[in-house]
N, C-alpha and C positions, 0 to 999 in steps of 0.2 A: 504494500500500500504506500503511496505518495504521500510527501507529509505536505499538508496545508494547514495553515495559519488560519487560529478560529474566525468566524466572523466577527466577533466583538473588536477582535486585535485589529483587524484589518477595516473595521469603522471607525476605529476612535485614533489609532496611528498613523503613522509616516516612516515608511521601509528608510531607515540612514545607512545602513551596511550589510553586506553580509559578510559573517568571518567564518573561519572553518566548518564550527560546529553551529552555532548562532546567527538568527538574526536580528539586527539590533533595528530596534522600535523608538523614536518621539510619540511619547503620549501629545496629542496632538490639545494641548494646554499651556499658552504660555506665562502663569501664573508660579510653574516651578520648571527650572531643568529635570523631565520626568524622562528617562529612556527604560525602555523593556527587552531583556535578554528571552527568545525564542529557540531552544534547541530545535533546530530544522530536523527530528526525528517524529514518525508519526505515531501516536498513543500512545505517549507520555507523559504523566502526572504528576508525577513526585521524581526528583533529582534521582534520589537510587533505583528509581526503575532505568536510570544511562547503564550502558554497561559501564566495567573501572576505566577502560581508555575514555572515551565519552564524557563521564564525571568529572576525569583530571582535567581534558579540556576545558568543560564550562567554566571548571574554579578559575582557569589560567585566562579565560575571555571575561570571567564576571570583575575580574584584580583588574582586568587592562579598562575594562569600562571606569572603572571606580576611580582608576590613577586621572584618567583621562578626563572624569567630570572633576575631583578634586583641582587639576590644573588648571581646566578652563573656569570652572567656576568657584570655586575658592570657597563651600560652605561653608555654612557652622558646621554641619552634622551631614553626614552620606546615610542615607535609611535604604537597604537591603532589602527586599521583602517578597518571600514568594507566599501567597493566599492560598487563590484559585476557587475558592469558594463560587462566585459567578462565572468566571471563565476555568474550566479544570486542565485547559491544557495548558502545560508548565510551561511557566515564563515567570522573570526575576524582575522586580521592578528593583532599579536605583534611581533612588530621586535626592536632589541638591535640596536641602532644607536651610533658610534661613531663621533669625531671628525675628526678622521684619519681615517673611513671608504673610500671603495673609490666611493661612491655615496656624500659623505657629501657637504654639507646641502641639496639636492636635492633626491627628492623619490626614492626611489629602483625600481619602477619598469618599466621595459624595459631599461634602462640605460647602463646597459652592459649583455653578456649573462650569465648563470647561469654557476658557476664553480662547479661541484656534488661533494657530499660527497668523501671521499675513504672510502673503508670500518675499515680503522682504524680510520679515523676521526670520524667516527658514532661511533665504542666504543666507544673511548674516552668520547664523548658528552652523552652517554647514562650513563656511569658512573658517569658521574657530576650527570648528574641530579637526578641519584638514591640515590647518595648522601644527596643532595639537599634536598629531600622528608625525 
């Protein structure tokens, strides 16, 4: 079976890469630096359902995300977080939290509704990060 990206992912995101094993997601909100790690394998829920080569990867693509929003975006705090609860196919949110966010201290999600990109905020953000790399 072909792996496809749930529909949720694929209505509320913006495809920014693909690396080995992952594909990396903008939650399409620009409110926080919100990206989603996607293992491109299909019916998988939980991390240890990767097999061990698999797992070592995502850790080694979930580190380079994390270095990479750390760089470009300099938070207070990096939040990790795999659910699934509404979408069960595995995917890692890393989101940039500030202090002066306007969700602060409290989770991002459902909190307020999603403000989208424009498409010159998407340059911009594309260009950081090709930097970045």
């Amino acid at each position: 079976m072909a792996f496809c990206l749930a529909k949720e992912l694929q209505r509320d995101c913006i495809e920014i890469a693909h690396w080995p094993l992952c594909k990396v997601l903008l939650m399409n909100d620009n409110q926080y630096p919100w990206f989603i790690l996607v293992p491109q394998v299909e019916g998988v829920k939980e991390i240890v359902d990767l097999s061990d080569a698999q797992q070592q990867t995502f850790w080694q693509e979930s580190a380079k995300l994390s270095r990479l929003i750390k760089a470009v975006y300099n938070p207070d705090k990096l939040n990790v977080a795999a659910l699934g609860n509404m979408v069960p196919q595995l995917h890692v949110h890393h989101i940039a939290r500030y202090q002066t966010d306007v969700a602060w201290p409290k989770p991002v999600w459902g909190l307020f509704p999603a403000k989208p990109y424009t498409e010159a905020q998407l340059q911009q953000l594309r260009q950081r990060l090709d930097q970045a790399l």
